[in-house]
C-alpha positions, -999 to 999 in steps of 0.1 A, spaced: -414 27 -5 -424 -5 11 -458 -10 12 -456 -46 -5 -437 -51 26 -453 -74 48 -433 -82 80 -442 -107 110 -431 -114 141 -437 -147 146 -468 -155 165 -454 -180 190 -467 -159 216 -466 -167 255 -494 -144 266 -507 -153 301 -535 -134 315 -567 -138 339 -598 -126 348 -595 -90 366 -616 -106 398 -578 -129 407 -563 -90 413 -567 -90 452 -540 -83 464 -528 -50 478 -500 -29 460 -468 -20 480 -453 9 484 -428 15 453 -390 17 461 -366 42 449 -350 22 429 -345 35 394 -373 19 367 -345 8 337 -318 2 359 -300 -26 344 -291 -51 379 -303 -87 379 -336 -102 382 -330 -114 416 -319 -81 431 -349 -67 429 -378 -63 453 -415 -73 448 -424 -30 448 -394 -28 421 -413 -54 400 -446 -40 406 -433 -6 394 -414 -23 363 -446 -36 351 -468 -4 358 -443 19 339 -438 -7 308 -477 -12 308 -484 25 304 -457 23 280 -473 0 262 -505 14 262 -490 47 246 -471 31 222 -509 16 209 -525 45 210 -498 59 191 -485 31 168 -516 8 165 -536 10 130 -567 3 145 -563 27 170 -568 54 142 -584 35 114 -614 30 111 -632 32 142 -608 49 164 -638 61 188 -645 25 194 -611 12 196 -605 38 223 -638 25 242 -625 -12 237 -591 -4 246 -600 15 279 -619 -11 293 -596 -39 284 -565 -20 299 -587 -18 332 -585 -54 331 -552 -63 327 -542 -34 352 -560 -46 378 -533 -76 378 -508 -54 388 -511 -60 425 -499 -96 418 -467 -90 403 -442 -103 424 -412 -113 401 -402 -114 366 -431 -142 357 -459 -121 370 -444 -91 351 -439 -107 319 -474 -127 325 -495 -90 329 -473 -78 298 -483 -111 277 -519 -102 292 -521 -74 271 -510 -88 241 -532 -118 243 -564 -96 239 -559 -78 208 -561 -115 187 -534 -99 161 -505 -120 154 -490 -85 146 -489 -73 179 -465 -93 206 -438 -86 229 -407 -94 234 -385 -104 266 -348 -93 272 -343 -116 305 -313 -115 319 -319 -154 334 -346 -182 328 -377 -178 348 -374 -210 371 -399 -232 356 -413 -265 366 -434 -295 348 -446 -329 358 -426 -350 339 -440 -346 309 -458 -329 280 -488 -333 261 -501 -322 221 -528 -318 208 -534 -340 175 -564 -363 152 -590 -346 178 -575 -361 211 -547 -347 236 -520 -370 242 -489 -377 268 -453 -371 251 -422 -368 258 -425 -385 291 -399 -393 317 -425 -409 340 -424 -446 339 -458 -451 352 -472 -426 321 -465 -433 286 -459 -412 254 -495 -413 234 -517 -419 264 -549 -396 262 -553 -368 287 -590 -364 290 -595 -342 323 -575 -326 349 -587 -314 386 -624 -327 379 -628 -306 345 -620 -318 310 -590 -313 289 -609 -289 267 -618 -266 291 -585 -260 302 -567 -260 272 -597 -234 262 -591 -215 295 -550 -214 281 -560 -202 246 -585 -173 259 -565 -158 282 -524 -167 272 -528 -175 228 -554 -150 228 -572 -168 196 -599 -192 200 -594 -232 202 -621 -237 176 -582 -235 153 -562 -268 159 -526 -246 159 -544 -233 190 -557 -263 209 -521 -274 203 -504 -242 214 -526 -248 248 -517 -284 250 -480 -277 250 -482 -250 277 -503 -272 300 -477 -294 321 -455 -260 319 -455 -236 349 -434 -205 343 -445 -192 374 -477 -167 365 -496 -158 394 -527 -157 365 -529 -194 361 -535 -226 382 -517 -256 372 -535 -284 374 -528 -307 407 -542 -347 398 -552 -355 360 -571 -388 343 -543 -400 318 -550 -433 301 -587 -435 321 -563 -436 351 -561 -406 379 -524 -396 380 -511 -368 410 -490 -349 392 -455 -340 409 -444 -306 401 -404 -306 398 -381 -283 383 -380 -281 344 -352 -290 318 -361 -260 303 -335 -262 274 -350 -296 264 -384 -286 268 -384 -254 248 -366 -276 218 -400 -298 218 -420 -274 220 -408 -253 192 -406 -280 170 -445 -290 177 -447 -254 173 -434 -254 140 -405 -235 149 -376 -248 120 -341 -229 115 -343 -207 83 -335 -227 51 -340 -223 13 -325 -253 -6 -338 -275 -38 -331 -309 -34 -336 -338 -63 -351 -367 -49 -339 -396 -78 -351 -388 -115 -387 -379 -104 -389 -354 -84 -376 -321 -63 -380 -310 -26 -380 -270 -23 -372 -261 13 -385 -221 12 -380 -214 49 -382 -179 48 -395 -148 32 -374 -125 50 -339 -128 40 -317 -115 77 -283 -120 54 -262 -115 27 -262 -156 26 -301 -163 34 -307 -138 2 -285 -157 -21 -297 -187 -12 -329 -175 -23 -319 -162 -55 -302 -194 -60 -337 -214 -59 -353 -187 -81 -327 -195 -106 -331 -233 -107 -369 -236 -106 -373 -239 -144 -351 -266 -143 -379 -286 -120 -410 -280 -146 -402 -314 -161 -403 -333 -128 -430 -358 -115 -432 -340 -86 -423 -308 -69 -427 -303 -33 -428 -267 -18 -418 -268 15 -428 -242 35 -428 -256 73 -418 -229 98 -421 -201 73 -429 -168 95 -434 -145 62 -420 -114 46 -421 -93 15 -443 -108 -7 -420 -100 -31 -397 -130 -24 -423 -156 -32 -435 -142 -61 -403 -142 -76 -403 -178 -70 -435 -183 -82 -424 -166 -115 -393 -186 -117 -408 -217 -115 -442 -212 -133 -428 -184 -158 -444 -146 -158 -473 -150 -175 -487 -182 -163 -484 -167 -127 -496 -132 -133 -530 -147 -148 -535 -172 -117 -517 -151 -81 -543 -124 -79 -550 -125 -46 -529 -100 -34 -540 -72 -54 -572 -71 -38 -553 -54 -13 -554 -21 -1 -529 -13 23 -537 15 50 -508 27 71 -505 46 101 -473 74 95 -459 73 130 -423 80 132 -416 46 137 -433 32 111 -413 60 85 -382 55 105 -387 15 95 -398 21 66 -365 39 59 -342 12 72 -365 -12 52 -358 4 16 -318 2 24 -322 -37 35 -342 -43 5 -315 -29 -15 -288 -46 -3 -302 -78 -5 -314 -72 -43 -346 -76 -33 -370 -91 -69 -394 -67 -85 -433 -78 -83 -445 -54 -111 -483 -60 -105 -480 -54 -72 -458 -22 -76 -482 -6 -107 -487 25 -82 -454 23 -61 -441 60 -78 -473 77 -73 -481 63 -38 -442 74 -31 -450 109 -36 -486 108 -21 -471 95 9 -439 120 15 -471 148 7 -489 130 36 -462 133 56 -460 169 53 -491 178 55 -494 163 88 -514 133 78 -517 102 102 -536 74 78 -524 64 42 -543 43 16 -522 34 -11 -541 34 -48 -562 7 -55 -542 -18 -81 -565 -25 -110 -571 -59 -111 -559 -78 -151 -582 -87 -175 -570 -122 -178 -592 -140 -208 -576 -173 -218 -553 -185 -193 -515 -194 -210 -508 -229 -209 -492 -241 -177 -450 -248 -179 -450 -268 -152 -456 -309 -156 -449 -317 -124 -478 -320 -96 -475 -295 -73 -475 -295 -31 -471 -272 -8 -462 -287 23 -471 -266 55 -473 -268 92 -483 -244 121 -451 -225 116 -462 -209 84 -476 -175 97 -483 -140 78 -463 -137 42 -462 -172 40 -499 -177 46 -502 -153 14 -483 -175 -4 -501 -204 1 -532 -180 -8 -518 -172 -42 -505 -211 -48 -539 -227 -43 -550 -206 -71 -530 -224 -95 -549 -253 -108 -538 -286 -100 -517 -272 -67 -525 -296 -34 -519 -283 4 -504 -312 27 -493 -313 60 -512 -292 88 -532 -259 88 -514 -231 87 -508 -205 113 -538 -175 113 -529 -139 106 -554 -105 108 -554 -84 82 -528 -62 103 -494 -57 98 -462 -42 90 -449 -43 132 -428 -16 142 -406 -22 176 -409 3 207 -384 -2 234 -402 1 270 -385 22 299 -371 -6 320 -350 -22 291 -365 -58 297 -388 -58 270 -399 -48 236 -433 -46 220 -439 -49 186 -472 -34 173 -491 -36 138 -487 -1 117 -509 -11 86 -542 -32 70 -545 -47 39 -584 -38 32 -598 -59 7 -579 -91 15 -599 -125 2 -590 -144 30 -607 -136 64 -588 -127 99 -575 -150 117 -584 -178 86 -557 -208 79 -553 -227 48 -562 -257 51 -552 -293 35 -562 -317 12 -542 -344 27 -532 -342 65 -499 -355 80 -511 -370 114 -473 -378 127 -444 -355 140 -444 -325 111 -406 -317 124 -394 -352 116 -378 -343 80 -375 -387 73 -411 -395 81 -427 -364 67 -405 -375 35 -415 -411 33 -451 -407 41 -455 -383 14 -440 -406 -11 -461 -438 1 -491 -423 5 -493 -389 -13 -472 -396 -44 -480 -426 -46 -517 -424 -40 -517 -400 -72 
C-alpha cells in the first residue's frame, strides 16, 4: 500500500490562458475527420483542431470530476460550482483554436486555474510548434528583470527590462503568471517562470507579445524572428531548475563532502542503487567540516527515499526525535480506478527497486491495507488513512553528525523534495542556501488519463495530506541566497566555499 507515496509531476508547467471576453471568434463547422486519428499536425484543418480541443477538454473535465480529490473531498458542492464556472471560461476559447498552439494553449488554460502543482498536462507533439523570440531572453533575479542570453549587439546580457508596450515589466510578467503559471508572482520562482516566457511566442492566440520595450532606460522595437528552440529550451530549463537525475557523494579535500540527491523517485535499476549507494556512505561524512545536501532540480517522490538518507547519515534515533513533520499528515485519497490501478503498479516498482522502510511513517500501513481493500468493496470513493500518533520525544539523543549541515536548493526542488527540506530544517544547526524552493498544495499522488485524440495526457491529483505544517503553495526559504546562475555547478561550488564556509 502506498500511501507514503508521494509522486510529482514536475511543475514546469506552460499553461497559457486569457480572459473569456478575447473568445470572439465564430466556431466552424467540424470536419469528418476522425478525433484520434494519428496524421501530422499540419494535415489538419482549423475545424479538426477546433474539434481536438473540444473533445480532449470535455475529457479533461471528466477525468476531474472523476479523478480530482477536491472534486469529492471536502466541499465537492463547491468544487462543482467553482469548476462549472471556470470551465465556462476556458471553453469560451475554443472559437480561437486554430492549430496545435491554440489547442495546447486552451488545454494549459485549464490547468493554470486549479494552482496545484499536482495537476498538469502533458503534450505528445508530433513536431515543434514554430516558435519565435526577439533575440533574446530575460530572468527575473535580486528584485529586477534582466536581458540574457542575448544575440542582439545593440542589447546586452544584464540590462534591466523595466516596461514593455507603455506598461511595466511587472504587469506583464503578472499578466503571464495569472493566466499561463497559474500561481501568483508575489513567489520569486514565479516572477522568474514569467520572465523566461516573455520574449517567447509559441504561437497562443491568448497572449500578446509585446511589440517595443524600455531596456537599459532605452526604447528597443523588438523584431520577432524564428526561435532556436533547442537552445532556448536548454536555458530555460536550467533557470528553471531543470538538472538531469543524479545521486553521487563527492569529497571535496579533507574537509568536507558534496551530496548530489537529485531525485526521490528512482526510474531504474541504476538510479536506485545509486541511491542505496549514498545511504551506505553517509556515516562515513559525520566527521567532516562540512556536508552539503544538494538537492537542485529535485522533483520529489516517496518520502521514504529521503528518510532513509536522513537515517543513514544522522543514525535512527537522532532523526526520528527531530523529522516529525510528516506525521502530521493525514492522507485522504480518492479510490478511482486509476488511482488503485497505480497504486498497484506502484507496490511492484517499489519492490523491485528495494525500496527503504520508514517505520514511523508506516505504524498503520497493515491496518490502513485492509481498511482500504474493505473501502474498496463497499463501494467507497474517499479514504483517510489512521492518524499516526505523534512520539513522545523527551531528551533529544546527542547529534552524530559534526559537520555543519546545508541543504542547497533551487526552484527545481518541487513536492517530495520540499518535504525534505521541511523535515531537515528541523534538525538543529541545518542552513537552507541557494533559492526558494518550488511551491506545492497539499494535493497529490497524480494519476495519468490518456485523452481521445492521443496528443495529450493529463495528470490529475488523487489525494491530500490534511494536517500538513507547511501551508499550500509555501516554499522554503534561505538563510543565505545565491544571486548568480544556480545551474553553474563551478560558481555555485566556489561561492559557497568563499562566502558560506568560509563565513562560518
Amino acid at each position: 500500500m502506498l500511501h507514503s507515496r508521494v509522486f510529482l509531476l514536475t511543475w514546469g508547467i506552460l499553461c497559457i490562458c486569457a480572459a473569456a471576453q478575447t473568445a470572439q471568434a465564430v466556431a466552424q463547422p467540424v470536419s469528418t475527420t476522425e478525433v484520434g486519428h494519428n496524421i501530422s499536425g499540419s494535415d489538419l484543418s482549423v475545424a479538426d483542431w477546433r474539434k481536438r480541443a473540444t473533445v480532449d477538454l470535455a475529457a479533461f473535465a471528466d477525468a476531474l470530476r472523476e479523478n480530482y480529490i477536491y472534486a469529492a473531498y471536502p466541499d465537492p458542492e463547491r468544487w462543482r460550482e467553482w469548476f462549472g464556472r471556470t470551465l465556462k471560461l476556458v471553453e469560451a476559447e475554443l472559437p480561437l483554436v486554430r492549430d496545435e498552439a491554440g489547442y495546447q494553449a486552451v488545454m494549459r488554460h485549464l490547468v493554470a486555474t486549479f494552482q496545484d502543482a499536482h495537476v498538469n498536462v502533458r503534450f505528445n507533439a508530433l513536431s515543434p510548434i514554430p516558435s519565435n523570440w526577439p533575440g533574446f531572453l530575460a530572468r527575473f533575479d535580486n528584485g529586477a528583470y534582466s536581458i540574457m542570453a542575448s544575440r542582439q549587439a545593440h542589447i546586452a546580457d544584464g540590462a534591466q527590462v523595466s516596461a514593455c508596450d507603455g506598461k511595466p515589466i511587472s504587469w506583464w510578467t503578472g499578466v503571464i503568471a495569472q493566466y499561463e503559471i497559474g500561481f501568483p508572482d508575489t513567489l520569486d520562482e514565479v516572477r522568474n517562470e514569467a520572465a523566461l516566457r516573455l520574449f517567447v511566442d509559441r504561437g497562443s492566440p491568448l497572449r500578446p507579445r509585446p511589440a517595443q520595450c524600455v531596456i537599459g532606460g532605452q526604447s528597443v522595437m523588438l523584431n520577432w524572428a524564428p526561435a532556436p528552440m533547442a537552445e532556448i529550451n536548454q536555458v530555460i530549463r536550467s533557470w528553471s531548475g531543470s538538472r538531469p537525475p543524479e545521486v553521487s557523494t563527492r569529497l571535496i579535500g579533507n574537509d568536507g563532502a558534496w551530496v548530489r540527491l537529485g531525485y526521490f523517485q528512482p526510474n531504474s535499476a541504476a538510479q536506485a542503487e545509486a541511491f542505496h549507494a549514498a545511504i551506505d556512505a553517509a556515516p562515513s561524512l559525520r566527521a567532516k567540516r562540512f556536508i552539503v545536501l544538494d538537492v537542485r532540480g529535485n522533483g520529489g517522490g516517496p518520502y521514504k527515499w529521503f528518510m532513509a538518507y536522513l537515517r543513514g547519515l544522522y543514525g535512527e534515533a537522532y532523526t526520528d526525535h527531530y523529522a516529525t513533520a510528516r506525521l502530521h499528515i493525514r492522507g485522504v485519497f480518492r479510490l478511482s480506478p486509476a488511482y488503485l490501478k497505480q497504486e498497484e503498479d506502484g507496490e511492484s516498482q517499489a519492490s523491485d527497486f528495494k525500496e527503504p522502510p520508514d517505520p514511523p511513517h508506516e505504524i498503520n500501513s497493515a491496518v490502513d491495507s485492509r481498511r482500504q481493500a474493505a473501502a474498496v468493496a463497499a463501494g467507497e470513493t474517499i479514504f483517510r488513512t489512521t492518524p499516526i500518533p505523534l512520539p513522545h520525544n523527551g531528551t533529544a539523543p546527542a547529534n552524530p553528525v559534526r559537520a555543519q549541515v546545508y541543504v542547497l536548493t533551487d526552484y527545481g526542488c518541487g513536492s517530495a523534495c520540499i518535504s525534505f527540506v521541511d523535515e531537515l530544517k528541523r534538525f538543529p544547526g541545518v542552513q537552507q542556501i541557494g533559492l526558494p524552493t518550488s511551491v506545492d498544495s497539499r494535493s497529490g499522488t497524480a494519476v495519468q488519463i490518456n485523452l481521445p485524440s492521443g496528443r495529450a495526457t493529463a495528470m490529475i491529483a488523487t489525494m491530500t495530506r490534511d494536517g500538513r505544517i507547511r501551508d499550500d503553495n509555501e516554499p522554503q526559504l534561505p538563510s543565505i541566497r545565491f544571486t548568480g546562475d544556480i545551474s553553474d555547478d563551478k560558481a555555485v561550488e566556489t561561492w559557497f566555499l568563499r562566502e558560506v564556509f568560509a563565513g562560518n
